[in-house]
N, C-alpha and C positions, 0 to 999 in steps of 0.2 A: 842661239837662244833668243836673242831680239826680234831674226826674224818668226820664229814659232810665237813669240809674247804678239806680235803686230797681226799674226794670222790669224791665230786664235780670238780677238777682238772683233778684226773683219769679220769673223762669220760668224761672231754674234753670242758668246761667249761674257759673263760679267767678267769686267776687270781683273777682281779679286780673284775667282776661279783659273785666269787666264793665267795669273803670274805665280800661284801657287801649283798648278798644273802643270803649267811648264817645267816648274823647281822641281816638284817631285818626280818627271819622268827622268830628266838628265839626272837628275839626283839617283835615281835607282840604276840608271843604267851604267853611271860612272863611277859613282862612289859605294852603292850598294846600300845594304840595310841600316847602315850606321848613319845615313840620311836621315834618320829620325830624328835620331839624338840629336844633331844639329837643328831641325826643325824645330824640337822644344826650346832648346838654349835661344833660339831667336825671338821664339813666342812671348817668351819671358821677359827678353830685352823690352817688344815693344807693350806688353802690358804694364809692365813696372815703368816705364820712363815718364818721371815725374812731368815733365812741360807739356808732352802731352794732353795732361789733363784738359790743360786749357781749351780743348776742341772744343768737347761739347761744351762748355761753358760759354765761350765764345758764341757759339751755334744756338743756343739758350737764349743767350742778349740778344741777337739778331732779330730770331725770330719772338722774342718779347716785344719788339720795338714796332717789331708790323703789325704786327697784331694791333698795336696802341691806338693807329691811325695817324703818327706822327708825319708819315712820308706824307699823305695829303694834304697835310698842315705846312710842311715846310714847303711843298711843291706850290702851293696857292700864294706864299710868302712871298718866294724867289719871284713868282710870276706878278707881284703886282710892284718889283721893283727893276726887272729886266723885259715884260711884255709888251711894252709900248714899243722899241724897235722894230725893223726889220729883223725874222729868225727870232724874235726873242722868247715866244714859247719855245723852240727848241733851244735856247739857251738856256732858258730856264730849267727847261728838262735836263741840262748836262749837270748844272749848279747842285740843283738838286739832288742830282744822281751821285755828284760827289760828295756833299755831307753827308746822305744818306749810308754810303760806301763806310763812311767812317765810323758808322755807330752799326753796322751791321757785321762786316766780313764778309757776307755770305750772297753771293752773285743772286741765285735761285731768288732769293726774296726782294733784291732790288730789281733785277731786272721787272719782274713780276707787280711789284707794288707801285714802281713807278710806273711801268706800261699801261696797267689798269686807269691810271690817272690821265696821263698826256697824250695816250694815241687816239683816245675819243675826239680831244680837245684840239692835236691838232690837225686831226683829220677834218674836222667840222670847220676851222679858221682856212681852208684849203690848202693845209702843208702837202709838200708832194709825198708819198708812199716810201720812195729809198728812203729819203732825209727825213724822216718820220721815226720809222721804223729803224736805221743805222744810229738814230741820237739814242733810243733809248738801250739798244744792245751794246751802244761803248760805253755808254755811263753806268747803265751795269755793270757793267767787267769792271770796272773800278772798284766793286765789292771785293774781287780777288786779289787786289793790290795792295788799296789805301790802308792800314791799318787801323785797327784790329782786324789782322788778316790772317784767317787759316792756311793758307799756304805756307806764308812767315813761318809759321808755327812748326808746319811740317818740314818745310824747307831747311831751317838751321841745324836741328839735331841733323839732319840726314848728311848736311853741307859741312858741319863743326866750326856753323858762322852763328856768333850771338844772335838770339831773337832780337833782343832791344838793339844792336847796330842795325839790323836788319827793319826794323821799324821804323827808325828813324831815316834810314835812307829811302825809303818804300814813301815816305809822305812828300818830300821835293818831286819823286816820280812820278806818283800819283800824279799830282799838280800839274806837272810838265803835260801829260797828257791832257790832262783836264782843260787849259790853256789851248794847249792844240787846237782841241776839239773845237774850244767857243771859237777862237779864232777861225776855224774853217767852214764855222756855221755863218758867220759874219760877213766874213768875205765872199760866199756863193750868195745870201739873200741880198746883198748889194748888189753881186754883178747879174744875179738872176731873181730877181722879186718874189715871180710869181712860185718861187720853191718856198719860200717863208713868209706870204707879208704880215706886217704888224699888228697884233693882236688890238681890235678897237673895241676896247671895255670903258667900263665909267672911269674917268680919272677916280683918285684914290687918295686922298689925305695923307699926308707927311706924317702926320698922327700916329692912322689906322696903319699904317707902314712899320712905325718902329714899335707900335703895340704886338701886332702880330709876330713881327720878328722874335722881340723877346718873348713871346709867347710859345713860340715853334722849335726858335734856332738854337736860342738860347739852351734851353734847358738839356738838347741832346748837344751841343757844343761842351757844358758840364759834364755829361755823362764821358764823351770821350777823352776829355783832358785829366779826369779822374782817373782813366784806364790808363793813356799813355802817360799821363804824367809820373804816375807810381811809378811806372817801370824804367823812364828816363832818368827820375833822379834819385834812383836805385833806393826806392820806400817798398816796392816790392817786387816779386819773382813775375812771369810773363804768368804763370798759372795761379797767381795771389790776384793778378790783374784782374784776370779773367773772372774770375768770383766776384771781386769787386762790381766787374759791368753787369754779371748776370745779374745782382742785388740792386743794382742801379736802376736795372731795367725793369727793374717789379717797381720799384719807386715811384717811375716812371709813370707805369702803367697803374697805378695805385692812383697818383695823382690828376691824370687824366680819366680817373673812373673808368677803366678799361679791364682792371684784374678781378676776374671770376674765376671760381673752381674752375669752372666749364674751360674757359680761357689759360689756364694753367696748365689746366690736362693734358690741350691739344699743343700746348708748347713745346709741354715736358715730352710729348710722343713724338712729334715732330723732330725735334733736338736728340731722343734716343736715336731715330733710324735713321738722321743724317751721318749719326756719330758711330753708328754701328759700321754702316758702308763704308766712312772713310779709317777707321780702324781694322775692318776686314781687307781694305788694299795695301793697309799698310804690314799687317800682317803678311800677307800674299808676297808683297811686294821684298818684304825680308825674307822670305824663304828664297825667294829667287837670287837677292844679291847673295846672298850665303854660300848656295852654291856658284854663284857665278865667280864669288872671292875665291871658294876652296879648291877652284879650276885652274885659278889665278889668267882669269878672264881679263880683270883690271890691267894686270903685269902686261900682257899680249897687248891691248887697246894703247895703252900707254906705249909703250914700242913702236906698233902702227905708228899711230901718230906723231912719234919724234922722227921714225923711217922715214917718213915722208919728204923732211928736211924743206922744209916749206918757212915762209918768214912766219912770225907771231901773231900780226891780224892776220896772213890766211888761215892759221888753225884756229883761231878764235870764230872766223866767220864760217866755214867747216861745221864748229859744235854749235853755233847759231841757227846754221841752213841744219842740221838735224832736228833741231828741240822745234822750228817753226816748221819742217815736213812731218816730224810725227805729231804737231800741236793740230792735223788737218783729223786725223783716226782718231787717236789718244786723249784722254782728259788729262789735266795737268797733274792729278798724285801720280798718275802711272808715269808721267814725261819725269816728275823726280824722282820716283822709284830706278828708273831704266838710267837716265844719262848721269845725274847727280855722281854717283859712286864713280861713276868713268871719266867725269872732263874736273873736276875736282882736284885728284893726283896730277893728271896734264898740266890745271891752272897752275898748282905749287908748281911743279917743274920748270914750267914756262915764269916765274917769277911772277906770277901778274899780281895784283892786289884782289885778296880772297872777295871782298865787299863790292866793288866795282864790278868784278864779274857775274855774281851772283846775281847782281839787277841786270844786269845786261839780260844772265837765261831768263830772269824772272822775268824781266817787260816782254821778252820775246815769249815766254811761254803763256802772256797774258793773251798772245792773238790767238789761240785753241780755243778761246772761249768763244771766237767771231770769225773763224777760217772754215767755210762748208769743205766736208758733206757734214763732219761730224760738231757741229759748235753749239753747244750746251744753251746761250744766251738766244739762239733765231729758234730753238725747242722751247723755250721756256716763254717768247715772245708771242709763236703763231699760236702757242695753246690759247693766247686771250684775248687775240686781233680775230677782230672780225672778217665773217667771208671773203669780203670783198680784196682784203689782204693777202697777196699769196705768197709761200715762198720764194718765189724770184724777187717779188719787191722786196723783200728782207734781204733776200743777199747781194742783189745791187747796194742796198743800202749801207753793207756794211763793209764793202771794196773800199769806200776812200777812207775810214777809219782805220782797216788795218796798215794801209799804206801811214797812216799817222798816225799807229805805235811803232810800227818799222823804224816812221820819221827818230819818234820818240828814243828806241834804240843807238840810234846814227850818233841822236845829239850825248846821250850818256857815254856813248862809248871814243867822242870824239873829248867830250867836256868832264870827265871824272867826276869833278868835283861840285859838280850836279849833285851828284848822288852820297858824296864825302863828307862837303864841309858840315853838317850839321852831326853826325857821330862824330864829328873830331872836337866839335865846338864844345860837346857834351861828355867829349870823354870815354867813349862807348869803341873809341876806335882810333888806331892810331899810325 
C-alpha cells in the first residue's frame, strides 16, 4: 500500500486522490463492498473533529497578516538593527523569517512574502545566489514549525499528543534552528566575505530603532502571545485560539488601514482553498489508514520492527531515514497521514517519551519542505526570483541548511530536554 501511495505521487497524481485511491482499491479488493461503510464512518471522524477547525482559522490569520504588509515592516526593522554586520541582511532575513513564522503558520506566505523583500536586496548588496536563496527557504520553513502551526494541529489528533504540549515544545525547536541558521550565516561571512558583506546604509538613530520596532514587532508579538498564551494557560481550546488570531488579524489589518471588502474576499478565498486541499488529504489520508488498520497493517509493521531485534536508536533512526527519504517526493500531511499510525504503537512499545519523539519526526519532516526534487519552499521561491536565478542556485543553497535541521535533530534527540523542559515547566506535560 505505501508503495502504491509513493507511485502514485511520482506520476503525478494529487495527494488526496493518491491516498484515497489507493484505500479504495485494496479496500474492494480485500474487504469488499462493506468498504464504504467504513469510508463514511471515517468521513465523519474527520469532518466532526472539533480541533481541526482551527486550520482554516489558523490559515485565515496567516494570510490576513500578509496581506497587511507587516512582513516588510518587520523585515526593514530587523535590518536596521542586524545590517550593518558582515551577512547581516541575511541574518536579518532569518530573524525575520522567524517572527514572521510565528504570526503566520503557513510556509507558502512566508517563504513568498519574505522573498519578495530580501532577495532583490540581497542580491543588489552582492550576496552570493546559494546563501541568498538557502536563507530565505529555511526561514520559511520555519512557518511549518514555529507555532501557530498547522502541522501541530494535524499532527496531535493523528499522534494522540496534546496540541498545546506540542506547541510548546515546537517554539525551543523552532529557535534551535533559527540559532543554527544565524549562526552559520555568521560564521561563512566571516570566513568568506565576499558571500555576505555588510550592508552600507545611512546609520539609523537609536530612536528611529526602537520607534519602528514597536511599530512592527510589537504589535504581531501581541497578536501571537494572545494565541499561544490562551492555550498555554489553558484560557482557551487550540481551535478558540485560532479564532482568537483570525480576529486579531483583522484588528491588525484594521489598524494598519489595510482591511477592505476587496482584501477580505481574497483572504477569505485563499484560506477556503488552502483549507479545502489540506482537509481533502486528510480525508484521503483516513480512508487509507482505515483500511490499512482493518488489514491489521500496523499489527505486521509493529512486528517487523520489533523482529528485527536491533538496539532503540537504530529503530528510532530507521523511522527517521523513512520520514526524511519520503520528506524528498512527499509533502508533509501525506508523511503524517503514512508513518504517524505506524512508528507511534512502535514509539509506545519502545518506551520512548510520546513528545520528544514526535519533534524528532517533526524537525525531520520539516527538511521536505527544502530536500529536492520535490520541496515546496525552492517552488514557491523560483516563482518570484528572477531569471537570472536558477534552480541549481536554489538547491545549492539549500544543502547546508538541511544539513542544519539534520544538525538540529541530532541535538534534540541527544538533549531531550530541549524540547521538554518548557511543557513540563507549564504543565502540559509530564
Amino acid at each position: 500500500m505505501l508503495l502504491s501511495v509513493i507511485g502514485a505521487i511520482i506520476l503525478g497524481f494529487p495527494i488526496a486522490f493518491a491516498l484515497a485511491g489507493v484505500a479504495t482499491l485494496y479496500g474492494l479488493a480485500l474487504i469488499g463492498p462493506f468498504v464504504g461503510n467504513i469510508f463514511m464512518l471515517r468521513l465523519f471522524q474527520v469532518l466532526q473533529d472539533y480541533i481541526l477547525i482551527a486550520i482554516p482559522l489558523f490559515v485565515f490569520m496567516g494570510v490576513v497578516i500578509e496581506q497587511t504588509g507587516i512582513a516588510s515592516q518587520l523585515y526593514r526593522t530587523v535590518l536596521e538593527w542586524v545590517g550593518h554586520i558582515r551577512g547581516g541582511l541575511a541574518i536579518a532575513t532569518v530573524l525575520a523569517a522567524t517572527i514572521f513564522a510565528a504570526a503566520t503558520g503557513v510556509v507558502g506566505a512566508s517563504v513568498v512574502a519574505i522573498g519578495i523583500l530580501a532577495l532583490p536586496q540581497m542580491l543588489k548588496y552582492g550576496y552570493s545566489k546559494p546563501l541568498t536563496t538557502g536563507v530565505i527557504c529555511a526561514g520559511g520553513a520555519l512557518g511549518i514549525l514555529i507555532p501557530p502551526s498547522i502541522m501541530l494541529v494535524v499532527y496531535g489528533p493523528t499522534a494522540g499528543v496534546s496540541i498545546g504540549a506540542l506547541f510548546l515544545a515546537a517554539i525551543p525547536a523552532g529557535l534551535l534552528l533559527s540559532g543554527l541558521y544565524v549562526l552559520y550565516v555568521s560564521l561563512l561571512c566571516h570566513l568568506r566575505p565576499e558571500e555576505g558583506p555588510a550592508y552600507k546604509g545611512e546609520p539609523i538613530p537609536w530612536t528611529k530603532k526602537i520607534t519602528d520596532a514597536a511599530v512592527s514587532i510589537l504589535p504581531v508579538g501581541l497578536l501571537i502571545l494572545a494565541v499561544l498564551g490562551s492555550i498555554f494557560f489553558g484560557l482557551a481550546a487550540p481551535t478558540e485560539a485560532a479564532a482568537l488570531g483570525a480576529f486579531g488579524s483583522l484588528l491588525l489589518a484594521l489598524v494598519y488601514k489595510k482591511l477592505t471588502l476587496r482584501s477580505l474576499f481574497e483572504a477569505a478565498y485563499r484560506a477556503v482553498r488552502i483549507s479545502a486541499m489540506v482537509y481533502m488529504v486528510l480525508i484521503g489520508a483516513g480512508f487509507l489508514s482505515a483500511i490499512f488498520v482493518r488489514l491489521r497493517g500496523g499489527d505486521a509493521v509493529a512486528h517487523l520492527v520489533a523482529g528485527l531485534d536491533l538496539p532503540t536508536w537504530a529503530v528510532i533512526l530507521v523511522m527517521l531515514a523513512v520520514v526524511f527519504i519520503l520528506g524528498m517526493f512527499v509533502d508533509w500531511i501525506g508523511i503524517v497521514m503514512i508513518t504517524v499510525p505506524l512508528f507511534i504503537p512502535i514509539a509506545k512499545a519502545l518506551g520512548l517519551d510520546l513528545l520528544w519523539f514526535s519533534m524528532l519526526l517533526i524537525v525531520t519532516m520539516q527538511t521536505s519542505f527544502l530536500t529536492p526534487p520535490f520541496a515546496y519552499t525552492i517552488f514557491y521561491l523560483k516563482g518570484i526570483a528572477p531569471p537570472e536565478v536558477t534552480t541549481w542556485d536554489i538547491y545549492r543553497g539549500v544543502v547546508p541548511f538541511i544539513l542544519l535541521q539534520l544538525l538540529g535533530v541530532i541535538l534534540i534527540g541527544f538533549f531531550p530536554e530541549i524540547v521538554l523542559w518548557l511543557p513540563k515547566i507549564l504543565g502540559l506535560w509530564s
